[in-house]
Phi, psi and omega in degrees: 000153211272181154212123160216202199257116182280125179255107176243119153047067194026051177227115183280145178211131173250121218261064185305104204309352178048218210269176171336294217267005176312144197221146179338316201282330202294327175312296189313322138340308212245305163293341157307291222293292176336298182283314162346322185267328171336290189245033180083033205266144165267145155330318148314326162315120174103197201245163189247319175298132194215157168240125162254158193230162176251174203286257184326099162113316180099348211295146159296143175236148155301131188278349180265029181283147167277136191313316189296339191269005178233329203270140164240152160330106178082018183266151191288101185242143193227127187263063176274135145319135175240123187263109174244034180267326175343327178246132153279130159295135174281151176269308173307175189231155137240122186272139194261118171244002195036046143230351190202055167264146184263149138344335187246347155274307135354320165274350184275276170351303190286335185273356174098308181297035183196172169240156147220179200206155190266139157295133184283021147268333180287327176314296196298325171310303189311311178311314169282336189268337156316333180281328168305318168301317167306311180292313163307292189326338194270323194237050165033029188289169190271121181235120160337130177064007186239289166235050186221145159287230220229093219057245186295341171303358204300357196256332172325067184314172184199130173286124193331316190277002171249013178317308230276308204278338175302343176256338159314309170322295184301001172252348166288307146324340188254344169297094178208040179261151156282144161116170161294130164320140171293133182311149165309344179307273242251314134337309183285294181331300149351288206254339175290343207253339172318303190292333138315327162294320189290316168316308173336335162101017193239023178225011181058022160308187213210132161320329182300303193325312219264327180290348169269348164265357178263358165308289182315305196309326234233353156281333196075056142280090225243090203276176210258108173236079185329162170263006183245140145115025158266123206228326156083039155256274182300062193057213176246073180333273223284304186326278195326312178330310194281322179296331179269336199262353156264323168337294190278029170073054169216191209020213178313142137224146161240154161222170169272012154248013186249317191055239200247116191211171163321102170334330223241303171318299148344288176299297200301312171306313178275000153105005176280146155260166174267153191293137166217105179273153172257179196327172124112328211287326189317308151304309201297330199265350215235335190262130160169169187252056175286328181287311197288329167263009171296295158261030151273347168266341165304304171306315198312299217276300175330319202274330175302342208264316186286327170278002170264346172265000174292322204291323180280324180292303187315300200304314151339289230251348164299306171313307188293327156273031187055047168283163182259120179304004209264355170259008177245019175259142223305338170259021142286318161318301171314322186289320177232075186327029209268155204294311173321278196306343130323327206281303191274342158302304189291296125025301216262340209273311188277024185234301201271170188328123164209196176253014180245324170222044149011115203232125184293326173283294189296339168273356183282312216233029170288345137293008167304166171269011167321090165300314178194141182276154151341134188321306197279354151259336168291303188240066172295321196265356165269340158286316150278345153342320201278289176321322165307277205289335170286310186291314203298299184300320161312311179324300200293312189262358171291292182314331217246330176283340198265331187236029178246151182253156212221004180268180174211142338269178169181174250243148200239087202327292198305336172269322171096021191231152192229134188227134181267125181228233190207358195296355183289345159351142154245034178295321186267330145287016189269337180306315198289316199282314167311338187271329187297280191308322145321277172348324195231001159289330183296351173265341182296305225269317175254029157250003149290319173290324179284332163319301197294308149351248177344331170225030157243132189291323215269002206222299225262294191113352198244166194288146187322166198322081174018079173190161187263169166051090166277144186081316184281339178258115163271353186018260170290353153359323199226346186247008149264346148272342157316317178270011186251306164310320172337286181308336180274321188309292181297004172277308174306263153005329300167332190282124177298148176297310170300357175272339102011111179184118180274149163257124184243175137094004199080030172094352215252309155267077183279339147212154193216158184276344224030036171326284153027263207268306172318327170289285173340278171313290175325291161335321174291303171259023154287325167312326185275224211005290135015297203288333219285300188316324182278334195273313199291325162310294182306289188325284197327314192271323199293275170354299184298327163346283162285014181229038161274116047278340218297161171213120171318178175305166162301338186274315208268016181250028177239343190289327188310303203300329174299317186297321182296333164318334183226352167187117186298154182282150166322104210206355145202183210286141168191159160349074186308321180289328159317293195322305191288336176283328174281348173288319180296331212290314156329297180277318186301307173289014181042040152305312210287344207266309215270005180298286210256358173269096182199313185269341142316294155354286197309308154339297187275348196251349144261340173286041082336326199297000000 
């Protein structure tokens, strides 16, 4: 008899697989049940809904799959729970016109907190441009994707009575992505932005179509969109594919009362049908560059959020090493005028030692003979400066990609004209993200440096990787090889996707962006940066530790106050990794920024006086 292992809420159970028809879910089952009795739970206790994944390999498993056809013998299962009492229906709206949705409403969207509703200019736009479609079709003219097949197929005619089934195909056929499904986050985020392009009035979609995806959006009905298998030239073919075929009720869906079940089961449970497209719709829902700019507007917001608090942790680590301010005054700056680099001198000016917020450290060693510091404390604002002005330029062109119509072909109400073109190319966010992640990686690169700084006494003044009693204590040792693997890993990361280009489809999508995967990998370093960052936060603080009584400013002692809050100081050997998921946890949720801008403000608001 097969056996393998359940990882439930850090408790391991080893799990005999019984007969043949035992299914994922019946395991899963049996391990709740197991830990429940472990840990003295009444039945009721804990969540009865769950996703398991196997350790190895990553995979989601079904739960209505039989266990012996997924499962090997001695295999490994990792058991997450779904508290699905957790989600609140949002009350609010976003109204969508597919002009002017933004990166941060957009990630507000992928978060759950809003419904959307179309303006009734987008309506009426939609509306017309579906009637151009109708009208070729009634006077049987030849339209790319309408009554034609599909790349090389494009010379293919398709007889009026097989339109309906030509578009179910192109979406089935296109289902062929790989990999873990995209988080529901980032699902959602999908399908708000599919459905924002398509309002724009320029893909011939049908007022029904777009009102059952936005049904669909505003129930949290979420198909199952692997994250692999996208090249980002007629866009992003296989994702989008996949995001319409639980539209139309086949494969995967999720909701959060359903949780990952039959689509068509899914729908039916929230009072939905499933889409039955019509001409034209099957490409319109499937060509656009959404996945890449979807997560790509996660980066964006993200990266923005990790570089303005980096600009505040250097300061942190400035402070523990005595640096001297004189490289941050405002007429070095003037001189080279680029805006990021003003931003974070100034920034850096309204944290460290002033007359407005006074520093006990910096009044400690002001008579040393220090001329100048170290690079990574001397140009902290031309190094993080560039990155600024790099997310700030992704930004721009990410936003202008959110609100573009990005299918083929397509149609244009005022003329009465259907035009086959290229915007679906994802060359340009595929540049940009590739450009994001160089960019924001370089904070990663000089915050590993200031960590070594920080815990080698020979650079620092401070006791060896900050901790007393060295050698019985290794105390930042490892989590400074930790942000230093981060950093070579995102070096690698780092390489662009785009420059990169397959001939795919029969010569017919003869270069492509890889647009895609220029997403992926960014998220991934923004995510090491975060991480990086968060380790350089615990030193910094850990640092000031030893030069107490003494004290930093008021702003960079709230941040101290903040950390402390979520992890205590260092004072013998313990576990490293909480500490640092709580430092992320910290950064990720933008505390440290929102600690301290109320005192930047005061700051700008008397030197006004």
């Amino acid at each position: 008899m097969h056996c393998v292992s359940l990882y439930v809420r850090g408790e391991w159970f080893r799990v005999p697989c019984g007969g043949p028809s035992v299914s994922v879910r019946s395991l899963g089952s049996e391990a709740l049940r197991r830990y429940r009795q472990a840990k003295k739970l009444e039945d009721g206790d804990g969540e009865k809904e769950f996703s398991m994944r196997r350790c190895q390999g990553g995979e989601l498993l079904h739960p209505e799959d039989r266990a012996q056809d997924v499962l090997e013998d001695e295999d490994f299962v990792q058991l997450a729970a779904n508290r699905q009492t957790s989600y609140q229906e949002p009350k609010e709206y976003i109204s969508l016109d597919g002009e002017s949705l933004t990166t941060a409403a957009l990630v507000s969207l992928g978060q759950g907190l809003f419904k959307i509703k179309l303006t009734p200019e987008a309506e009426e736009k939609v509306i017309k441009c579906r009637e151009v479609i109708d009208a070729f079709i009634r006077e049987d003219r030849v339209v790319y994707g309408v009554n034609t097949g599909f790349g090389m197929f494009a010379r293919t005619l398709i007889p009026k009575e097989q339109l309906v089934q030509l578009q179910a195909n192109v979406i089935r056929s296109h289902c062929a992505g790989l990999g873990a499904p995209l988080s529901v986050e980032r699902t959602r985020m999908l399908l708000a932005l599919r459905i924002n392009v398509l309002a724009k009035g320029y893909s011939g979609v049908s007022k029904e179509t777009l009102d059952a995806m936005l049904k669909a959006f505003n129930a949290s009905c979420l198909s199952w969109v692997p994250e692999k298998g996208t090249v980002g030239a007629s866009g992003d073919l296989a994702p989008l594919a996949h995001l319409t075929l639980g539209l139309m009720g086949e494969g995967r869906m999720w909701s959060p009362q359903s949780g990952w079940a039959d689509a068509k089961a899914v729908l039916e449970g929230h009072g939905l049908k499933p889409l039955m497209l019509k001409p034209k719709e099957g490409i319109a829902l499937i060509n656009g560059t959404q996945l890449m700019s979807s997560l790509g507007a996660e980066a964006v917001e993200r990266a923005l959020g990790v570089a303005r608090q980096a600009d505040i942790i250097a300061a942190l680590s400035f402070e523990a090493l005595k640096g001297t301010t004189k490289a941050f005054h405002s007429a070095i700056h003037a001189v080279r005028p680029h805006p990021g680099q003003m931003e974070v001198a100034a920034r850096l000016r309204s944290l460290l030692d002033s007359d407005v917020f006074p520093s006990q450290i910096s009044e400690s060693h002001r008579s040393c003979d220090r001329v100048q510091d170290a690079y990574t404390l001397r140009c902290i604002p031309q190094v993080h400066g560039v990155v600024h002005d790099t997310v700030a330029f992704v930004q721009k062109v990410i936003s202008t990609e959110l609100n573009s119509a990005t299918d083929n072909p397509l149609v244009f109400a005022e003329t009465g004209e259907i035009m086959s073109g290229g915007n679906f190319h994802g060359e340009y966010p595929a540049k940009a993200l590739d450009y994001l992640a160089i960019g924001v990686h370089e904070l990663a690169s000089i915050s590993e440096r200031r960590i070594e700084r920080l815990v080698n006494p020979a650079l620092s003044e401070l006791p060896a990787f900050l901790v007393q009693d060295g050698g019985l204590n290794s105390g930042f040792m490892i989590a400074h090889c930790t942000a230093a693997a981060l950093v070579s890993e995102s070096k690698a990361l780092c390489h662009p996707s785009s420059v990169d280009s397959l001939s795919t489809s029969a010569a017919t999508e003869d270069h492509v962006s890889m647009g895609g995967w220029a997403a992926r990998k960014a998220l991934r370093v923004v995510e090491h940066v975060e991480q990086v960052l968060a380790i350089e936060l615990l030193a910094a603080c850990q640092a000031l530790e030893f030069l107490r009584p003494l004290k930093t400013t008021t702003p960079l002692e709230k941040v101290h106050e903040l950390l402390r809050s979520v992890v205590s100081p260092w004072d013998k050997d313990r576990i490293m990794s909480p500490d640092i998921e709580a430092a992320h946890a910290l950064v990720r949720q933008q505390k440290v920024w929102r600690t301290v801008q109320p005192y930047m403000d005061e700051y700008k608001n008397k030197l006004k006086i």
